[in-house]
PyMOL Python script that loads the backbone (N, CA, C, O; Angstrom):
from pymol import cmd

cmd.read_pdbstr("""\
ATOM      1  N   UNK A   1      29.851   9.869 -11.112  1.00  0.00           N
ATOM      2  CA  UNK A   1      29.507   9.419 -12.441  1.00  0.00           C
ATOM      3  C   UNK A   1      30.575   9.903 -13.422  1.00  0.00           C
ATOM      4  O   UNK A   1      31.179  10.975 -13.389  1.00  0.00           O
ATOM      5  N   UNK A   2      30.689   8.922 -14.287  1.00  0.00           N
ATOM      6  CA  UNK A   2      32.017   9.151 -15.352  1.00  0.00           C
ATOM      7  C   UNK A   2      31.486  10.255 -16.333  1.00  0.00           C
ATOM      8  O   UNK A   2      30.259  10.250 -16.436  1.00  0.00           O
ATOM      9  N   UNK A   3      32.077  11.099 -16.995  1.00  0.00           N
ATOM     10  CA  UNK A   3      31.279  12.154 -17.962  1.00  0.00           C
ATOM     11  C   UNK A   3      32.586  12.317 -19.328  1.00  0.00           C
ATOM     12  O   UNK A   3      33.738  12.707 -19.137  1.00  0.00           O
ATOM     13  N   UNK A   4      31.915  11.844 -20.837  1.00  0.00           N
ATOM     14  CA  UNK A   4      32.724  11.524 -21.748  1.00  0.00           C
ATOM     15  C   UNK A   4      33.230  12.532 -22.235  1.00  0.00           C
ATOM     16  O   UNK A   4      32.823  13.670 -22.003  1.00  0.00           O
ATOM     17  N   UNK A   5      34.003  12.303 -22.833  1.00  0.00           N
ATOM     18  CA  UNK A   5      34.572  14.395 -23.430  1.00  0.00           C
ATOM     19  C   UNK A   5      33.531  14.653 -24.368  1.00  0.00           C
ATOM     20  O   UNK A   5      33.305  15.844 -24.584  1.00  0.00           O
ATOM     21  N   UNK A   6      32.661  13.580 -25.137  1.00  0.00           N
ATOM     22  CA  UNK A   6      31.519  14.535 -25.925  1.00  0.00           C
ATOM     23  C   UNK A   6      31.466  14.956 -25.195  1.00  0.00           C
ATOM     24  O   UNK A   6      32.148  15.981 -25.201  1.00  0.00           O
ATOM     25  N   UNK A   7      30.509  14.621 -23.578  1.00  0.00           N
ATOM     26  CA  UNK A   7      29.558  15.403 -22.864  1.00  0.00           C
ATOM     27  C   UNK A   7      30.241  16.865 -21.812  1.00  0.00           C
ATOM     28  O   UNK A   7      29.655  17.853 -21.370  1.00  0.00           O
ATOM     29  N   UNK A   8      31.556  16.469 -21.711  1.00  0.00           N
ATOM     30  CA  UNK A   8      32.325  17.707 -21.285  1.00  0.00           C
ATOM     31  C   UNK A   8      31.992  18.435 -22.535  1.00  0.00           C
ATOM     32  O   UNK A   8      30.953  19.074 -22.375  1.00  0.00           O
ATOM     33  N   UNK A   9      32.369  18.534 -23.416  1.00  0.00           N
ATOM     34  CA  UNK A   9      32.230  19.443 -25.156  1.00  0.00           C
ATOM     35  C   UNK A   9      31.333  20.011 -25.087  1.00  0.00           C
ATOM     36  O   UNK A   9      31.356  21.242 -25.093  1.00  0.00           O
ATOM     37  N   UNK A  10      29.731  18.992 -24.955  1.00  0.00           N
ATOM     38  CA  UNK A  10      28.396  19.847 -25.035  1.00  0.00           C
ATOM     39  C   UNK A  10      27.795  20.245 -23.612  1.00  0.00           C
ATOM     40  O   UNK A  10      26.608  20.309 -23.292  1.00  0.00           O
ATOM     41  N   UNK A  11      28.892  20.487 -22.870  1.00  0.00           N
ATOM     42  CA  UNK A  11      28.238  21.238 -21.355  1.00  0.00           C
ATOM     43  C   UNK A  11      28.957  22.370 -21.350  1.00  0.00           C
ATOM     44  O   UNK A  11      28.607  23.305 -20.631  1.00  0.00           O
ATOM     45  N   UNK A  12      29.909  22.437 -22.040  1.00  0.00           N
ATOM     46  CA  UNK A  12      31.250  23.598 -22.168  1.00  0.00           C
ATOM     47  C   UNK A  12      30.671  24.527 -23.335  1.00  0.00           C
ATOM     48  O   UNK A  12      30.817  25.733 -23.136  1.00  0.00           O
ATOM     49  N   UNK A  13      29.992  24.125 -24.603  1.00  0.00           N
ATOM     50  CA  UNK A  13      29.434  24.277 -25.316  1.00  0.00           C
ATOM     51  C   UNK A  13      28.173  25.197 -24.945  1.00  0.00           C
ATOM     52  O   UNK A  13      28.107  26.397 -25.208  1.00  0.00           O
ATOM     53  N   UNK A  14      27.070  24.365 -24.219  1.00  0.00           N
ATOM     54  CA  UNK A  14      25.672  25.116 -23.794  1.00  0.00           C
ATOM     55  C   UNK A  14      25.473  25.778 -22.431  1.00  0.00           C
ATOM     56  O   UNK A  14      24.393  26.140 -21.965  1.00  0.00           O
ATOM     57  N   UNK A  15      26.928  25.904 -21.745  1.00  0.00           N
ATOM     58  CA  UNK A  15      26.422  26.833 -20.794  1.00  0.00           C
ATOM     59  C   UNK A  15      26.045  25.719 -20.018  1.00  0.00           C
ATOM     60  O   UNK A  15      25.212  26.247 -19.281  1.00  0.00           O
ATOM     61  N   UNK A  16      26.114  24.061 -19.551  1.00  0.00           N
ATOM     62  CA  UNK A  16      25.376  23.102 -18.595  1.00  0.00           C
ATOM     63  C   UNK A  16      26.685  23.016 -17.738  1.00  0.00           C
ATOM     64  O   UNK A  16      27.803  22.879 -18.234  1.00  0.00           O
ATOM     65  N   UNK A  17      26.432  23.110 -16.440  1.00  0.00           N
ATOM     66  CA  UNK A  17      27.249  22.755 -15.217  1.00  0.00           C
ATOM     67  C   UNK A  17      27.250  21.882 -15.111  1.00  0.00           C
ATOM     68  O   UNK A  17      26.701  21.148 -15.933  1.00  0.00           O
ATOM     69  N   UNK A  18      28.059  21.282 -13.699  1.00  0.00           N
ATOM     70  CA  UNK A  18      27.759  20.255 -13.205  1.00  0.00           C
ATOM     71  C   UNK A  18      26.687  19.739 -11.871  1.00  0.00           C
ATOM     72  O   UNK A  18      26.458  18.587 -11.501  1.00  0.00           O
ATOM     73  N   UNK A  19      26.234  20.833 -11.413  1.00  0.00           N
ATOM     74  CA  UNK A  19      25.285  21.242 -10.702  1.00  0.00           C
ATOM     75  C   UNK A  19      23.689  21.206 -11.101  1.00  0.00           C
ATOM     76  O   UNK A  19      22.750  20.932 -10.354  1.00  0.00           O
ATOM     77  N   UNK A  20      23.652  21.555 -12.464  1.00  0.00           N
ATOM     78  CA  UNK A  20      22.674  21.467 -13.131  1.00  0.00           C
ATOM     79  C   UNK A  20      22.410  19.967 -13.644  1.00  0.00           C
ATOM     80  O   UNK A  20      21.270  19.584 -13.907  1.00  0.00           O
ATOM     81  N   UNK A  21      23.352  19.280 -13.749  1.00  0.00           N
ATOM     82  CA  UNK A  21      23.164  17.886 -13.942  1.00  0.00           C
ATOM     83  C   UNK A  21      22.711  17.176 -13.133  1.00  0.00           C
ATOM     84  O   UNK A  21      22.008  16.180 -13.303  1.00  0.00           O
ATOM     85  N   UNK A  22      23.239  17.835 -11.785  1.00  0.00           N
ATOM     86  CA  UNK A  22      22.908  16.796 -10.717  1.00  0.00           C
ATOM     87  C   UNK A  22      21.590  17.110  -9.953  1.00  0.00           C
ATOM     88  O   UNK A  22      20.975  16.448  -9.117  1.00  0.00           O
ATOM     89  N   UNK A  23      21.385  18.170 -10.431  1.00  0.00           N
ATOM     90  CA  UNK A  23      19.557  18.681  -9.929  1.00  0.00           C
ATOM     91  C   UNK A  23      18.928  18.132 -11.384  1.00  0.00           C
ATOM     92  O   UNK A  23      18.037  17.376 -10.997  1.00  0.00           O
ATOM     93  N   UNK A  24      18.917  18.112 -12.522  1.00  0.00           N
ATOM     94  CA  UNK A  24      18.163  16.973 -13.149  1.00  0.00           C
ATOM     95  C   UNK A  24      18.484  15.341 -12.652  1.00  0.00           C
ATOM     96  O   UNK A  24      17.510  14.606 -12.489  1.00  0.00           O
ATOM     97  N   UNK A  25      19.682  14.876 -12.452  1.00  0.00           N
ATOM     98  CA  UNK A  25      19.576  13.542 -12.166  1.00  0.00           C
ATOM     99  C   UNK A  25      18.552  13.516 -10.540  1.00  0.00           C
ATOM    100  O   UNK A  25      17.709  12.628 -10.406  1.00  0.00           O
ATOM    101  N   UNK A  26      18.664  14.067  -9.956  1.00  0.00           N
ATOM    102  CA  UNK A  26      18.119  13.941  -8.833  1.00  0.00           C
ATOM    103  C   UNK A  26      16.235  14.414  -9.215  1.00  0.00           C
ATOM    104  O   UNK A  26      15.320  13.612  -9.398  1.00  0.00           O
ATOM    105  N   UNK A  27      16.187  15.296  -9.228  1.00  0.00           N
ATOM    106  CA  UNK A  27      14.636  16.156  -9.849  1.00  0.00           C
ATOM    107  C   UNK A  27      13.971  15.724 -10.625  1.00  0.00           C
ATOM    108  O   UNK A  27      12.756  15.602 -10.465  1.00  0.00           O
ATOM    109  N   UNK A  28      14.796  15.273 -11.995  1.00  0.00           N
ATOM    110  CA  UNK A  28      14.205  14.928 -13.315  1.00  0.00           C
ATOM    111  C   UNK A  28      13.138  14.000 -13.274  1.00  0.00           C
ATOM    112  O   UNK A  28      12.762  13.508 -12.210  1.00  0.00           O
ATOM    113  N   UNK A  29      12.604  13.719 -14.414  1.00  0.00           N
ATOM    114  CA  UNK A  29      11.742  12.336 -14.785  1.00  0.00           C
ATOM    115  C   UNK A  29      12.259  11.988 -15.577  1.00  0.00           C
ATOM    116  O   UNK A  29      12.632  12.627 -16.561  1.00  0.00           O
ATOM    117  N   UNK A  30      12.459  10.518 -15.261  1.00  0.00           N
ATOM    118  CA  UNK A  30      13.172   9.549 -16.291  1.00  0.00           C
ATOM    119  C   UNK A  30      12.157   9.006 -17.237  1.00  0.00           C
ATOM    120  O   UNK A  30      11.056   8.503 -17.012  1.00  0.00           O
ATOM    121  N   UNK A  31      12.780   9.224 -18.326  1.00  0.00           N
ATOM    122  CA  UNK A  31      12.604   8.449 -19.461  1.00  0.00           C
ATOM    123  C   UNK A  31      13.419   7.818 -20.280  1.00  0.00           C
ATOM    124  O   UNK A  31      14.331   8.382 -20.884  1.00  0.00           O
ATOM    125  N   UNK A  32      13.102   6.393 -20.373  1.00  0.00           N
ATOM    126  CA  UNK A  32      14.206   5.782 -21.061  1.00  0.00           C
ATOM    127  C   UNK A  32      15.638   5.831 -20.417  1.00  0.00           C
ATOM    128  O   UNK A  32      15.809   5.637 -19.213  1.00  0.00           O
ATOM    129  N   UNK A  33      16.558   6.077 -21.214  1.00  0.00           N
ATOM    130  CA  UNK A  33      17.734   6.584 -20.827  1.00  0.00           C
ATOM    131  C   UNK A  33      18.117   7.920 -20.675  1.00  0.00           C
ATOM    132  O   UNK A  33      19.328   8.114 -20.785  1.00  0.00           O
ATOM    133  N   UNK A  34      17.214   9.169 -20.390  1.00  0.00           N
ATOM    134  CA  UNK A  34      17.087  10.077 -19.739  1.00  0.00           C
ATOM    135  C   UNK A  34      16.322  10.545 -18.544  1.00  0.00           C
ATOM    136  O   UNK A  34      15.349  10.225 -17.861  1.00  0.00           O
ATOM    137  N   UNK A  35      17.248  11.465 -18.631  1.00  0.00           N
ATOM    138  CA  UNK A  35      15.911  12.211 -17.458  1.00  0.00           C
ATOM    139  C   UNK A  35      15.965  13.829 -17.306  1.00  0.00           C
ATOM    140  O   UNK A  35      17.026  14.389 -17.030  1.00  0.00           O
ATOM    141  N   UNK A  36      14.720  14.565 -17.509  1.00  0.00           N
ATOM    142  CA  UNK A  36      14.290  15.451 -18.037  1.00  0.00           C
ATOM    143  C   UNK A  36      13.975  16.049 -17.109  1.00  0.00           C
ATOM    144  O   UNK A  36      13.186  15.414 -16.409  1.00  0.00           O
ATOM    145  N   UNK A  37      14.380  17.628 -16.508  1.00  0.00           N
ATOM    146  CA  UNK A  37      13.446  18.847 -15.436  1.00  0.00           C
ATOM    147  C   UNK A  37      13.386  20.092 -16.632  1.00  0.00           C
ATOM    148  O   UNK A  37      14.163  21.027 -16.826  1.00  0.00           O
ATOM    149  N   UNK A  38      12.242  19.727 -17.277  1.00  0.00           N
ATOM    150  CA  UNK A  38      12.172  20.903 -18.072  1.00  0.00           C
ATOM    151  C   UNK A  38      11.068  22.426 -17.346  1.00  0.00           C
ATOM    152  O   UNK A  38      10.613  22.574 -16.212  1.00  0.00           O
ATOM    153  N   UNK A  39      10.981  23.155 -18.354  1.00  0.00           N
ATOM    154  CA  UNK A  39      10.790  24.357 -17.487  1.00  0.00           C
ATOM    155  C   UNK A  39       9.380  24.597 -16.152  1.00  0.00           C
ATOM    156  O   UNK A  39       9.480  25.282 -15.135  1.00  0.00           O
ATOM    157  N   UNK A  40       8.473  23.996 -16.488  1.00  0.00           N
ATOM    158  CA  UNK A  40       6.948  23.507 -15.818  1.00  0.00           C
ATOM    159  C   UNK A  40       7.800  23.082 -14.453  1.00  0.00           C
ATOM    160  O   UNK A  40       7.732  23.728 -13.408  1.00  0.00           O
ATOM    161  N   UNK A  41       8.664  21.815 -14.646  1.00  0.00           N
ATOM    162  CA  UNK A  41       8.654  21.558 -13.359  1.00  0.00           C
ATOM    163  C   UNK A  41      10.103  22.137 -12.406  1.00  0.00           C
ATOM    164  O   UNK A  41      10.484  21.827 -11.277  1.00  0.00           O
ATOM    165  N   UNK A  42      10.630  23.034 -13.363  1.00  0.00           N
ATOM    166  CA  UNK A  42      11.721  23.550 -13.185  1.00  0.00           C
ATOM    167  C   UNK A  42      11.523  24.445 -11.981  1.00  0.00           C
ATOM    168  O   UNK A  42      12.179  24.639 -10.957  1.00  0.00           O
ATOM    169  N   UNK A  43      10.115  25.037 -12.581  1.00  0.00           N
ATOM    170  CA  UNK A  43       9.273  26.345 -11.897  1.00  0.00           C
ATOM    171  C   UNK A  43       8.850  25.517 -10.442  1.00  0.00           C
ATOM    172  O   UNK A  43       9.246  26.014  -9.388  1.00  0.00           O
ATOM    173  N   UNK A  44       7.887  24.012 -10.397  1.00  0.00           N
ATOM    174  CA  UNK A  44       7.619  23.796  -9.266  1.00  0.00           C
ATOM    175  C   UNK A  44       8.521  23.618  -8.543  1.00  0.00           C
ATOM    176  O   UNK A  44       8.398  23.985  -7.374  1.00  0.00           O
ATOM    177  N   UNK A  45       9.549  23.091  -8.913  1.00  0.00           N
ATOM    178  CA  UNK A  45      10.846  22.919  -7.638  1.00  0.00           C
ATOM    179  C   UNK A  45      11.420  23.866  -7.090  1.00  0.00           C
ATOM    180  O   UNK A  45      11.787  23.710  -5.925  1.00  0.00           O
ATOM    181  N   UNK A  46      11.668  25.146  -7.780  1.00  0.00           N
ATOM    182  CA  UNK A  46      11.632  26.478  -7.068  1.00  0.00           C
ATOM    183  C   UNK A  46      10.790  26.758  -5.591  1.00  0.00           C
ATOM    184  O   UNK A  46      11.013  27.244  -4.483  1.00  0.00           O
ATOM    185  N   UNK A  47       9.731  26.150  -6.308  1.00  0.00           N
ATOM    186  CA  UNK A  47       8.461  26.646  -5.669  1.00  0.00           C
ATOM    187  C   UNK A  47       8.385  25.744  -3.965  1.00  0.00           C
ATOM    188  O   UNK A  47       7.929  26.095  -2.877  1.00  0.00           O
ATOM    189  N   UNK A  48       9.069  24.487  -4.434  1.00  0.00           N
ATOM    190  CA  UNK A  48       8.813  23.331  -3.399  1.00  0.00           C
ATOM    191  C   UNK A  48      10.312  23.891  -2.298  1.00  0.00           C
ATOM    192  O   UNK A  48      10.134  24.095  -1.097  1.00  0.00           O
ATOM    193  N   UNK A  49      11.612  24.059  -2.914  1.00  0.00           N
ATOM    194  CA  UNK A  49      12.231  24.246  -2.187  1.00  0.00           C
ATOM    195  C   UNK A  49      12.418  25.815  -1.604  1.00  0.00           C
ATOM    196  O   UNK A  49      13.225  25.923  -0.681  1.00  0.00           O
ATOM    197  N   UNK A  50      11.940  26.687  -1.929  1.00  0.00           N
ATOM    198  CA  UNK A  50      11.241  28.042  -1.419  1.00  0.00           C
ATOM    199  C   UNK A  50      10.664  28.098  -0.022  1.00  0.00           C
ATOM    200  O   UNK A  50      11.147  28.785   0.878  1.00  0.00           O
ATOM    201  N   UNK A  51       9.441  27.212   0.114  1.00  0.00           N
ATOM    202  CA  UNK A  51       8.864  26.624   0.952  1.00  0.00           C
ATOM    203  C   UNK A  51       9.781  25.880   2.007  1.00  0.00           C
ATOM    204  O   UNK A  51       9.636  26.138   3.201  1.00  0.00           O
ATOM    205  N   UNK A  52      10.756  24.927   1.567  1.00  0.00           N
ATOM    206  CA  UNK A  52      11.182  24.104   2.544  1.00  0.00           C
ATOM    207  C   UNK A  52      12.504  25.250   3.169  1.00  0.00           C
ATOM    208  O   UNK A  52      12.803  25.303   4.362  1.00  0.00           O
ATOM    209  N   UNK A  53      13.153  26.082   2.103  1.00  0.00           N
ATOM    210  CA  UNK A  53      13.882  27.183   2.646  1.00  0.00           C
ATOM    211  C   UNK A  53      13.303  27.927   3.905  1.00  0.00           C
ATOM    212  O   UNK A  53      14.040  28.105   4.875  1.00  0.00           O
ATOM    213  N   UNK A  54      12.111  28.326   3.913  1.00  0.00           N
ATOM    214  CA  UNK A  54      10.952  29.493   4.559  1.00  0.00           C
ATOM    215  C   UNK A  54      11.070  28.342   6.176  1.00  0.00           C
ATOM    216  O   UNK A  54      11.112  28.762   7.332  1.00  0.00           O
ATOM    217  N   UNK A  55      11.102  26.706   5.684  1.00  0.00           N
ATOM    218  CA  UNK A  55      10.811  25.763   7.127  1.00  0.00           C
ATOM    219  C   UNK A  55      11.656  25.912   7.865  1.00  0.00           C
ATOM    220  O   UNK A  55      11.524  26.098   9.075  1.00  0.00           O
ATOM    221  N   UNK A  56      13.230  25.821   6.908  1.00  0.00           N
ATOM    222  CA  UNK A  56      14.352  25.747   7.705  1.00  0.00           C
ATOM    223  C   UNK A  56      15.012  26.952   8.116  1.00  0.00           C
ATOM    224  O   UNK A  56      16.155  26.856   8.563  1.00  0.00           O
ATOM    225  N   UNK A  57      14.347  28.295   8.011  1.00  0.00           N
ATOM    226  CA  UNK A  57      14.670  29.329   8.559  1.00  0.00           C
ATOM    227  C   UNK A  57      13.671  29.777   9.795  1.00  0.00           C
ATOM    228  O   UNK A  57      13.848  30.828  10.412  1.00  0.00           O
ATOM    229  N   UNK A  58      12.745  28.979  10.044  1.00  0.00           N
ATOM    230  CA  UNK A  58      11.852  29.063  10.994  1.00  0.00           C
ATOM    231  C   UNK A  58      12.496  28.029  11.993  1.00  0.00           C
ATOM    232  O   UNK A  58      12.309  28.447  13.136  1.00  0.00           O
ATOM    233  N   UNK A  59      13.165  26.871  11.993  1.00  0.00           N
ATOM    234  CA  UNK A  59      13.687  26.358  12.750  1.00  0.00           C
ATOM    235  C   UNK A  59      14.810  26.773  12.969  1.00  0.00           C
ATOM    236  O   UNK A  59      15.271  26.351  14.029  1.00  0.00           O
ATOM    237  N   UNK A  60      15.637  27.617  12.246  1.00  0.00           N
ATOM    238  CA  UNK A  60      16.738  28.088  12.494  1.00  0.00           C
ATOM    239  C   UNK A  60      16.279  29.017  13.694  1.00  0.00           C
ATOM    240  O   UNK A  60      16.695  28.766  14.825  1.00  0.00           O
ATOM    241  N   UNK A  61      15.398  30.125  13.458  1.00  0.00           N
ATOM    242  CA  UNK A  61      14.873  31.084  14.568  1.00  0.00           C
ATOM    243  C   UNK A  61      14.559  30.357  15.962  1.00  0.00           C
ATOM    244  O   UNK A  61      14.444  30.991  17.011  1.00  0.00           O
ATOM    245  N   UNK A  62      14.444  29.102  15.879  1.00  0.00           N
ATOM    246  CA  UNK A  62      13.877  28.659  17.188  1.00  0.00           C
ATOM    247  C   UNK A  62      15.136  27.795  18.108  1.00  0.00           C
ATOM    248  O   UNK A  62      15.037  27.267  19.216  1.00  0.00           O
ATOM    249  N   UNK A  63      16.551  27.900  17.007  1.00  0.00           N
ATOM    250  CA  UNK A  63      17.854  27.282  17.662  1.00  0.00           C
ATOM    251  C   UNK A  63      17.768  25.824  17.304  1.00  0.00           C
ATOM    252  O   UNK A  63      18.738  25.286  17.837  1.00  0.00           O
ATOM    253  N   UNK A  64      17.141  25.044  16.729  1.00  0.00           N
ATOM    254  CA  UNK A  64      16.750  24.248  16.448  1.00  0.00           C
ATOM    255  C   UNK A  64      15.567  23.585  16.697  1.00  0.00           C
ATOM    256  O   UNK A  64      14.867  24.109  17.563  1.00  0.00           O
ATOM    257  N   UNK A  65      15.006  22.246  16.012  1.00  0.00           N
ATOM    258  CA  UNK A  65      13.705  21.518  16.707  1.00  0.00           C
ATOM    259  C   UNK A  65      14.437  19.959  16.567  1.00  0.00           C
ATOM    260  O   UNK A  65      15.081  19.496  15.625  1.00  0.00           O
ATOM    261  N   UNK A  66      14.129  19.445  17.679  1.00  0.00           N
ATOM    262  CA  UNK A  66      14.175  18.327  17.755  1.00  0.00           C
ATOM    263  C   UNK A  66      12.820  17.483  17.728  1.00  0.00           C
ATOM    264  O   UNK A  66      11.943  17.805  18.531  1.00  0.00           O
ATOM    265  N   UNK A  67      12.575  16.303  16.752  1.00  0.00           N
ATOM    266  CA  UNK A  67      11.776  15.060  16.881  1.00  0.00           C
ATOM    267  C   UNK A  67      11.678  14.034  17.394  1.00  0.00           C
ATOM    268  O   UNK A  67      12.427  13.294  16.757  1.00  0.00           O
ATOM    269  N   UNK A  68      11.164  13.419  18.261  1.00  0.00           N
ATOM    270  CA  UNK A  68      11.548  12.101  19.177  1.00  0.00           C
ATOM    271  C   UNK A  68      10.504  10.801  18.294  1.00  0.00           C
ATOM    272  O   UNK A  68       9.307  11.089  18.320  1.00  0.00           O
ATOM    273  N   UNK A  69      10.656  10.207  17.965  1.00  0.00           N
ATOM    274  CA  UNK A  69       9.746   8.803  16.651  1.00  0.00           C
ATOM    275  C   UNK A  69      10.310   7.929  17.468  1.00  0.00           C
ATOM    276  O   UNK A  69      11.411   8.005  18.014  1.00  0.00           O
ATOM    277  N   UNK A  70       9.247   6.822  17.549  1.00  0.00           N
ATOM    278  CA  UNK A  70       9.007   5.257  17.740  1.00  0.00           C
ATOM    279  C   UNK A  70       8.160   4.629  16.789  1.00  0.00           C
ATOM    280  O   UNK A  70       7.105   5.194  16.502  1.00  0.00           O
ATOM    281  N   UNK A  71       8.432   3.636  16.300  1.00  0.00           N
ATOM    282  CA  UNK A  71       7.816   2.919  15.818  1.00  0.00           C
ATOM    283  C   UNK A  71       6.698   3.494  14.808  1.00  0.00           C
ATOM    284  O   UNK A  71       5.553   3.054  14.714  1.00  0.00           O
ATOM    285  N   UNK A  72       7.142   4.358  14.211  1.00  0.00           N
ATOM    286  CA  UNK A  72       6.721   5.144  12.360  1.00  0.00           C
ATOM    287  C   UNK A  72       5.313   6.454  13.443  1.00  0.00           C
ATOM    288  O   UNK A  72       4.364   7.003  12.882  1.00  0.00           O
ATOM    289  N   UNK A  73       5.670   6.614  15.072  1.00  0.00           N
ATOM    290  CA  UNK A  73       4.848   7.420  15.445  1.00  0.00           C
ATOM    291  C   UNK A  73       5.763   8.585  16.023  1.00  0.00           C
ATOM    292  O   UNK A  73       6.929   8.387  16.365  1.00  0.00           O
ATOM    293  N   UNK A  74       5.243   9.592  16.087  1.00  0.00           N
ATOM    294  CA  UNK A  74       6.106  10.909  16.816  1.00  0.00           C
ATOM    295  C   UNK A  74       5.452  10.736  17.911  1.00  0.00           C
ATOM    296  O   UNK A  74       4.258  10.490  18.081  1.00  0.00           O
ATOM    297  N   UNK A  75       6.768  10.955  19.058  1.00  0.00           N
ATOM    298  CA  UNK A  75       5.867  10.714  19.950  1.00  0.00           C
ATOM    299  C   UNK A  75       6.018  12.389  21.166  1.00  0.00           C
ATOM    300  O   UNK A  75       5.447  12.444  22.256  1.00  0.00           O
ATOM    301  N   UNK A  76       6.889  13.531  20.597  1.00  0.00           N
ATOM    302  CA  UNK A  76       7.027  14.593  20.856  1.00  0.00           C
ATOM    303  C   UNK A  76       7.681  15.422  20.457  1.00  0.00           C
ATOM    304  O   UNK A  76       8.649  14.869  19.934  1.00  0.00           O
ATOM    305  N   UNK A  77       7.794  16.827  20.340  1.00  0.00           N
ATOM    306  CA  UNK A  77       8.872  17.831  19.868  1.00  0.00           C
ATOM    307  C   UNK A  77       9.235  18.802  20.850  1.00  0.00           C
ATOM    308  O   UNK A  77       8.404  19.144  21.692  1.00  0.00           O
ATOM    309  N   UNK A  78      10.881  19.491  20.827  1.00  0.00           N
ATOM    310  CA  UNK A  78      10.634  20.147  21.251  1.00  0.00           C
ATOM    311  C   UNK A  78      11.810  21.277  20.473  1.00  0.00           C
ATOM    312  O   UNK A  78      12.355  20.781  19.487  1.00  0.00           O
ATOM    313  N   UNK A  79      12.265  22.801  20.838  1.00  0.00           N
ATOM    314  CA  UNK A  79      13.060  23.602  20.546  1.00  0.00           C
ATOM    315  C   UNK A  79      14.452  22.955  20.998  1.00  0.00           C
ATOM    316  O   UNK A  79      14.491  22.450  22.120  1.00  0.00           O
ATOM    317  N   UNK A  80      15.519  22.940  20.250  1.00  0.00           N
ATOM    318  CA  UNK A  80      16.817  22.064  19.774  1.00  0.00           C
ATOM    319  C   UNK A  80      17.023  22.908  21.230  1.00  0.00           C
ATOM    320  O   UNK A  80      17.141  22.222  22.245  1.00  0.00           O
ATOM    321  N   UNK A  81      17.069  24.371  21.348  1.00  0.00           N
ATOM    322  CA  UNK A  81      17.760  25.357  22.680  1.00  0.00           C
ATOM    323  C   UNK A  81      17.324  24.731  24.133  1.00  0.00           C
ATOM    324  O   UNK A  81      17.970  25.062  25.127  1.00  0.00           O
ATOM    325  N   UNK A  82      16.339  23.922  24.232  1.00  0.00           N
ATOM    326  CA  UNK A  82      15.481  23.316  25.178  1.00  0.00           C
ATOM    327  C   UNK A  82      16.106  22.825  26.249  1.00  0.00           C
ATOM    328  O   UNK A  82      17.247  22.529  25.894  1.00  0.00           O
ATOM    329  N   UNK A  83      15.918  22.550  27.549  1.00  0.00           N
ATOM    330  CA  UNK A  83      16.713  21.565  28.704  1.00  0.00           C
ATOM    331  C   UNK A  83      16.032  20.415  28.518  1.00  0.00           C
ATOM    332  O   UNK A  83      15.223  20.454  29.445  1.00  0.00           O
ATOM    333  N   UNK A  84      15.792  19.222  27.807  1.00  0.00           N
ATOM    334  CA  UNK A  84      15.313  18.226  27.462  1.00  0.00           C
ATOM    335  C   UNK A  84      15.979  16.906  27.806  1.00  0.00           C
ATOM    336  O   UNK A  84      15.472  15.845  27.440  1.00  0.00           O
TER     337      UNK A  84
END
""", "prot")
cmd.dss("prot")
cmd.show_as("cartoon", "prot")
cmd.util.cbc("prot")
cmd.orient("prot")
C-alpha cells in the first residue's frame, strides 16, 4: 500500500509504525473509509493470539501435527515426528 508523506509525517509524528498499521488493517473494524482496533479490542486480540501462541507451542512440543481433510471432513491426525 502507497503511504503519503502527510501520513509518513503523522506516523513519524505519533509514535505509529508500520506494523501497527498493518495489525489494524488486518484486526480493525471498518468503518467507512477506516478501520479502527481501539483499546477493548486491542485487549481481545492479545487475548486471542495468546491462546493460539499457547496451541502452537504445544504442537511445537509434539514435533509437529499433521491433519489429513476430505471433503470439509477430518478424516485423522497424527504427531508431524510419526512413521505415517
Amino acid at each position: 500500500m502507497q503511504f503519503t508523506r502527510h501520513a509518513h509525517q503523522r506516523m513519524t509524528q505519533r509514535g505509529i509504525t508500520r506494523s501497527m498499521i498493518d495489525l489494524v488493517l488486518e484486526f480493525g473494524e471498518v468503518e467507512q473509509d477506516k478501520a479502527i482496533l481501539d483499546k477493548k479490542h486491542a485487549q481481545q486480540l492479545i487475548r486471542e493470539l495468546e491462546e493460539k501462541l499457547r496451541t502452537a507451542k504445544k504442537i511445537l512440543d509434539k514435533g509437529g501435527c499433521v491433519v489429513v481433510e476430505a471433503d470439509n471432513a477430518i478424516l485423522t491426525t497424527y504427531n508431524y515426528q510419526s512413521k505415517h
